[in-house]
Every structure is written in C-alpha cells, then in structure tokens.
N, C-alpha and C positions, 0 to 999 in steps of 0.2 A: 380867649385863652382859658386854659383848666386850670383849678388852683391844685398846687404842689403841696403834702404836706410837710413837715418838719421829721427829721431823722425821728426824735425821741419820740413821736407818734406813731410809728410805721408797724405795731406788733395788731397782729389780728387773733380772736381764740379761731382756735378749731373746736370742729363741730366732729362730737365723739363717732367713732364708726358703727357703734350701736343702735344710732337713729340712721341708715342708708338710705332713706327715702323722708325727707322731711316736707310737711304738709304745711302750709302755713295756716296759723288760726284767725281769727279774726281781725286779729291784734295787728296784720299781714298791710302795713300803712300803705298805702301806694307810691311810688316815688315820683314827685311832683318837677317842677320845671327846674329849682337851681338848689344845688345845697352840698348835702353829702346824704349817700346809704349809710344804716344804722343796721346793724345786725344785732341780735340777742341769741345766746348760744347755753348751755347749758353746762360747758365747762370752761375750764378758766383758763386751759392749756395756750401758750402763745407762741406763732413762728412769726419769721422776720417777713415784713412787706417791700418789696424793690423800692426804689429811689426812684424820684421823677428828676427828670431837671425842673430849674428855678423860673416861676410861671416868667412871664412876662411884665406883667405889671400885678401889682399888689390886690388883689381884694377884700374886704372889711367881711371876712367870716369865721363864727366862732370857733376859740379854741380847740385844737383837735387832741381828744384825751380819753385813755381808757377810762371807763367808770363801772365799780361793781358795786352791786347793788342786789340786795336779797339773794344770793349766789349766782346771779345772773350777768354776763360780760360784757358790753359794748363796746362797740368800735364802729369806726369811721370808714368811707372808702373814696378819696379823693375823686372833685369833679362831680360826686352822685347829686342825685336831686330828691329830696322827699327825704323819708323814710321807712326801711324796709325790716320790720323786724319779729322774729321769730320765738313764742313762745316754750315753754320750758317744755310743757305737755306732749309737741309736736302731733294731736289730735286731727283725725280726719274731721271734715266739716259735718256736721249731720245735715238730710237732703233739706233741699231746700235755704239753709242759709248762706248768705252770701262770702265769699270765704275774703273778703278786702271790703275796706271801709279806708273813704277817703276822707281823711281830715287834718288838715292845718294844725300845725302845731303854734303855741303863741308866740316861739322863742324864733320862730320862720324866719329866718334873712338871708334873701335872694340876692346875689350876685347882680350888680349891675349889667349884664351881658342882653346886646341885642335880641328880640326872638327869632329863632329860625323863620326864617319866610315858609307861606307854603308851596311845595312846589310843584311848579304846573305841569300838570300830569299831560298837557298835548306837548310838551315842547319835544320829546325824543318824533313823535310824528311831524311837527312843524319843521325841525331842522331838516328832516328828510327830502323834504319834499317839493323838488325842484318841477318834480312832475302835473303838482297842482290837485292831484287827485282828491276826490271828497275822501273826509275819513269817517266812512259812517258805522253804523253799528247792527248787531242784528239784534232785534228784538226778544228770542227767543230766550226762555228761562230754564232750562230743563238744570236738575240738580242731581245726578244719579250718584252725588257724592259713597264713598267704599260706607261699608259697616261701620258702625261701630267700637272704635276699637279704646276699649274697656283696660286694656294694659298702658295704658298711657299715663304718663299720674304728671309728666308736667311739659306744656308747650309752650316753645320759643317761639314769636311769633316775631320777624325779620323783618326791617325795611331794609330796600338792596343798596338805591343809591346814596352816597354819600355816608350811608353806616356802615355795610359790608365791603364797597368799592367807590372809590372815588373816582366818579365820571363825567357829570352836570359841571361839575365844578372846574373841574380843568378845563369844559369849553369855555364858559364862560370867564377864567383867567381868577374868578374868587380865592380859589384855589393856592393858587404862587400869588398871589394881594396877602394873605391872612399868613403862610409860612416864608415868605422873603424869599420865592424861588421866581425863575426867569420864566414870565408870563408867555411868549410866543412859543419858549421850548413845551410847558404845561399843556398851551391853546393846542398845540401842534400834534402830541401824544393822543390828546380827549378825539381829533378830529382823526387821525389814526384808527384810534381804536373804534370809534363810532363808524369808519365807512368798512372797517370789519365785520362789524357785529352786522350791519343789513347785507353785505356781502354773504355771509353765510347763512344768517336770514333767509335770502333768495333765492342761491342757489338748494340749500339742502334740504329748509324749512318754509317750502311753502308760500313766503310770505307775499307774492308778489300775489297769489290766488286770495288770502286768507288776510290780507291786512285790513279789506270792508268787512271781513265777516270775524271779527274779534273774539273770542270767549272768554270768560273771566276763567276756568278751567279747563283743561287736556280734556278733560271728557265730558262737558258738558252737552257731546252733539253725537255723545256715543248711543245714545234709542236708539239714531235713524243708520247704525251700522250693522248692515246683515251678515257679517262674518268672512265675505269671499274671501278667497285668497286672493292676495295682490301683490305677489311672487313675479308673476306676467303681467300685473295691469298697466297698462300707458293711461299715465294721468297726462302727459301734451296732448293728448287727441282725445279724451273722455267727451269733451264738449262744455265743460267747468265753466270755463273763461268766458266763452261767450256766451252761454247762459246768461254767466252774471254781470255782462255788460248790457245783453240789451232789455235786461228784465229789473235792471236795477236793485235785483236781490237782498241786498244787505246794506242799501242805504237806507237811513233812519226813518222811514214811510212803514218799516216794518212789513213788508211786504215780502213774503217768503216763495222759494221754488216749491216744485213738486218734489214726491217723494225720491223720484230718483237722480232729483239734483241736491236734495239733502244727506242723500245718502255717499254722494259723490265728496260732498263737503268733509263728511263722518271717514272717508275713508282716510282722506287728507290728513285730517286730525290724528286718526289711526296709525298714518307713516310720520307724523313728525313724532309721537311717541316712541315707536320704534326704533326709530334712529339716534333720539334721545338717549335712549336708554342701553344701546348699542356700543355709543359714544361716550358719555359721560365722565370716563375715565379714559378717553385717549380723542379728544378732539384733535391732535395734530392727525391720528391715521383719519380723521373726518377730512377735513381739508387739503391733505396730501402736500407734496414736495412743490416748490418753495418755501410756500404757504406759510408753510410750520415755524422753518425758523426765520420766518418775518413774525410770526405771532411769538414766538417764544422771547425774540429780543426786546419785541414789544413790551412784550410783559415784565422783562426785566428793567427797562427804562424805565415805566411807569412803577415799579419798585422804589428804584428809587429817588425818582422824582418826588413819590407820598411819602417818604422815610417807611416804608414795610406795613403802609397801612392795610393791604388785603392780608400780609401774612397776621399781623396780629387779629384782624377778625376772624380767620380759618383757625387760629387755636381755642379761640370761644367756642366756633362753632363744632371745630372735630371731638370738644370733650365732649360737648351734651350730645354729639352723633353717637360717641361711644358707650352711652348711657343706654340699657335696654329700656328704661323708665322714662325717657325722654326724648322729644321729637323737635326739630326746627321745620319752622315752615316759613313761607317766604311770600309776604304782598308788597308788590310793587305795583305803582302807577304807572311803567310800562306796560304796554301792549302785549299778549303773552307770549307772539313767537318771535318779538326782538328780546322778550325777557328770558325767556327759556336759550336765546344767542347768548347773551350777556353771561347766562349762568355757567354754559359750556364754556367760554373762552376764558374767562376770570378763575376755572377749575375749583366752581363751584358744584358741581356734578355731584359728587362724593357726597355731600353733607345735605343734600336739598336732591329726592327723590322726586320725581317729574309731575306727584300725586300731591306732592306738598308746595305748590306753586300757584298764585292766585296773582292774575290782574287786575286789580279798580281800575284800570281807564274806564271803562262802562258804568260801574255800582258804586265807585268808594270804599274805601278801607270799610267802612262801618260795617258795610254788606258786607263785605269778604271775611271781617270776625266773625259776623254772626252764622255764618255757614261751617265757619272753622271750630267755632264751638256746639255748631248740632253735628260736627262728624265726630269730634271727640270727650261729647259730653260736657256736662259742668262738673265734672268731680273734679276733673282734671286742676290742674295749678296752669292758668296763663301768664304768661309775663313779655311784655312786648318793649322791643329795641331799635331805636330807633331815633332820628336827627330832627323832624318837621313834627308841623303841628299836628298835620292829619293822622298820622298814626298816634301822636299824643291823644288829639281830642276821643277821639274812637277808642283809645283804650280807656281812658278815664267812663266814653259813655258805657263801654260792657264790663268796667271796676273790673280792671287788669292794671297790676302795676306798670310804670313805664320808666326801663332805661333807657336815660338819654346818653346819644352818641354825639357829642363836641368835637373831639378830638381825641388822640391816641391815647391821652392816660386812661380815659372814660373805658376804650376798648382793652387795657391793660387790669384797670380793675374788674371788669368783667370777667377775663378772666380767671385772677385770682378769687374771687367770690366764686368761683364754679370748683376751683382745683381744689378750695376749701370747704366746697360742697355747702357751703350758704344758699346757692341756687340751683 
C-alpha cells in the first residue's frame, strides 16, 4: 500500500514561472527505495494537493509538514522515496560535475513494504511459446543512434510494465491479490490482451521473421539498409525465412548472413518503423473491422479492472510530451516488436516516438541508459520511473534519480510535481 497523507498537509509551493526550465544542482538527492519526495522551491506561494483515499493499513512515517527555512519551502509528496530537492540558485552543472549525489539521510525510515521482485525479462517470450522455438539472439552491436540533440535539458526515462501499464500482473493474478479484484476476470483480460499484442506482432510486425534476431533499437541494423524502395517488395518470397532456418542465423553462435540477407533483415526493420509510425495514432485503422472494437472494449475492461491506471500514467506522460524541453523515452525488458505491439495497443504512440524505444532483453537496462545518455548528452537532467529493481539499480549506477511506481497515488504525484513543474 502507498501512504496517504493527512488533509492539513496537502499545500505544495509553486515554483515561480520565472525559473521555466529548472536544473537541478548538486543538492538534486536521488529518490531512493521508500519515503517521500522533498522539493525546495524558491517561493512560498501554496495551491491545494488532491486527497488520497485512507491507505490501507498504517505505516510508522514522519510527520508530513511544511517547513520554512532561510526563505526556502518544503514539502512532501506521498508514497515518494528519497529525496528530491531543488536549490535556490536553479544553476546549470558546470562540465564535468555530476549533477546528483546519492546520500542517505540520517532521519531515513523506510516503510516496511516488500521489495519489488525483479522481473524476468524472458517471461513475455516464455508465455509465448507453445511452439518451442529457441530464443536466440543476434550478436551484432551496431549503434547508429540520431545526433545529438543538445535541446534537450530533461529525460524521462520509462519502464512500461507495471509503471505505465499493467500487464505481468494480471496474468499472473498479483494484480486482483493486492487491489481485492476478481482474479480469473484480471487472469482473463492479461491473457486477452497478451494473445493481441503477438497477434499484431505477427501479422503487421514482423515478429514471426524477427523474434531470433531481436535488437535493442529500431535502427540498430539500419548500415546494412540500401535504401530500395519497398513499395513492390514481397518480403513472403525474399528468401528471409529460410535463410534463417537453415543457416541458424541469429541463434546465439553469433553467426551472421551475408550481406544480402542483412540487408533483407534491415529492410524488415525499415517496414516495421514505417508502419509504426503510420499508425501510431490510429492502431484500430491498423487492425481493421472487428478487430477494433474488440481492442477498444478491451481496453475499456481493463480500465477499469486497474481503476484508470494507464490513464493516470498518460497524464504524466502527455505533460512532459508537451514540454519542447523534455523527452520520455521507454526501456523495457520486452523484446522490441512485442514492445513497440504493447506500445500501439495501450495508445501509447503519441508520447513515445519509435526513436525513443529501447529493449534490454539482450544488454539490460544498464546498457540501454548508457546509450541513452551518449545520444543526449550529460547536460541533460535524467530522472527514471519506474516499479523493479533493475531499472532502480541502473539508475542509482549512472546517479539518476529514481521514481518509484507502487501504485496510483505514486503515478498521481507524479503528476502533480510535473503540473507544478518541480520536474
């Protein structure tokens, strides 16, 4: 359970519209496993915080109370972990220093709350897979990640499941266990939506060609694309498929085709992007008539089965889209063309451009930040959200704060700290 706080704690300052782009300084603590966020703001101004309902059961955590202090505001933001707080200055980092320092406060009391498990990144290919098939990998590193992009000043860095959407959780029933809902109605939606998402997987993306040869990016196999036009191309008969049966291609022997069965690979890659990005904003006209409003009721059962858990992450997520200063971007332990499925049907399209999409099933979250901060620099501000450990441990190792996602209030203050422009 999230702790709830008390009515006469609920004011937060705002953060004056004079500072629009706030840098955190040093001081920028990381938000560690249980607690609450601490903000420091530079005016005293205060609006009212929404009401939670009354936690569940009680937990032994300090008082929650404005404190001012050398003209400086504090406040609280239920359910947060660590602390996050903002110096008076709002100064850029000079190079080279590190712009977070993680450090335990003395007064630390953690919540009794189990730890998130970590979660196992083959289980979306395990459940799959009545067919037996190896799930192997291709060896290949190629990083032709975009330029540089120097207008950036702060990246969200997303886990999907169970922060943005809840999926894992309703197969396995965790889900209706922890909120008091009916486990085979929950089991039944997860199992639903899951033979969706490899449904359109297969047919529109690929995946039946592409799920031994995995990439952690959309364009990680774009060298070996020579630009044809694939207007006319019949990818049934290219020759793909059997290539890469009897040559073993992208099972983990690392043993690669020739150039123009790489290229064949590259093209693939090429149309699921396209189709992506065609689609994005209208997966029903992707899927067509029935289809649709079996996906759309879908979508609406599982509504509200979670009590509007996707919709309150889409409002975190549509402000900082709205943001020119700000970018989300999305690592999940999915596979990337069941992830880039998931992203279309959940209508997450909008907020998570096809460029900002990274799988760890191959590298790990670690790898997939660290490529995520040589595309947009260290000046940048990272701040990473997210329910497991593995995106915890990996943001703590490249000293990135870490919101953790519990449950709805976690995603509620979220995004009050955004509306408030604390983040």
């Amino acid at each position: 359970g999230c702790y709830a706080p008390s009515s006469s704690s609920l004011n937060q300052p705002i953060i004056s519209q004079s500072y629009p782009h706030i840098v955190p300084t040093p001081a920028f603590h990381a938000m560690a496993a249980y607690g609450q966020a601490q903000y420091t703001a530079g005016i005293q101004q205060a609006a009212a915080y929404a009401t939670y309902p009354p936690p569940s059961q009680p937990y032994g955590l300090p008082s929650y109370s404005i404190k001012t202090e050398d003209g400086l505001s504090q406040a609280h933001s239920p359910g947060q972990t660590g602390y996050l707080g903002y110096g008076a200055s709002f100064s850029t980092p000079s190079p080279g220093q590190a712009p977070y320092s993680y450090q335990m406060h003395g007064d630390y009391n953690p919540i009794n709350r189990p730890p998130t498990p970590v979660k196992d990144s083959e289980s979306d290919r395990q459940r799959r897979s009545s067919d037996g098939k190896l799930r192997g990998r291709s060896k290949r590193n190629n990083d032709p990640s975009p330029p540089l992009d120097t207008d950036i000043e702060r990246v969200f860095v997303w886990d999907l499941d169970e922060t943005i959407i809840v999926f894992h959780s309703l197969l396995t029933g965790t889900f209706a266990t922890r909120y008091g809902k009916d486990t085979p109605t929950a089991v039944s939606l997860g199992l639903r939506m899951e033979e969706m998402i490899f449904n359109l997987a297969d047919a529109h993306l690929f995946f039946n060609d592409l799920e031994d040869c995995d990439q952690v990016h959309i364009d990680d196999v774009s060298s070996d694309d020579n630009g044809q036009d694939l207007s006319t191309y019949n990818f049934a008969t290219d020759g793909f498929q059997a290539a890469a049966v009897s040559g073993n291609l992208c099972i983990g022997s690392g043993v690669h085709g020739g150039v123009d069965w790489m290229r064949k690979l590259a093209f693939r890659y090429r149309r699921v992007k396209e189709m992506y990005n065609t689609y994005k904003n209208n997966v029903g006209g992707l899927i067509g008539t029935p289809k649709r409003e079996v996906w759309l009721q879908l979508r609406a059962d599982m509504e509200a089965l979670t009590d509007l858990w996707l919709t309150h992450a889409l409002k975190a997520l549509s402000l900082i889209n709205s943001r020119s200063n700000c970018v989300n971007v999305l690592v999940t332990t999915t596979q990337l063309i069941p992830a880039l499925s998931k992203v279309l049907l959940y209508g997450l399209g909008t907020v998570f451009p096809i460029e900002n999409i990274y799988s760890a099933t191959k590298t790990g979250k670690d790898s997939c930040f660290e490529r995520i901060v040589q595309r947009f620099g260290r000046k940048a501000v990272y701040i990473v959200v997210g329910d497991g450990v593995e995106e915890e441990q990996a943001a703590k190792k490249n000293n990135m704060p870490f919101w953790r996602i519990s449950c709805h209030a976690d995603l509620e203050a979220l995004r009050h700290a955004l509306e408030l422009e604390y983040l």
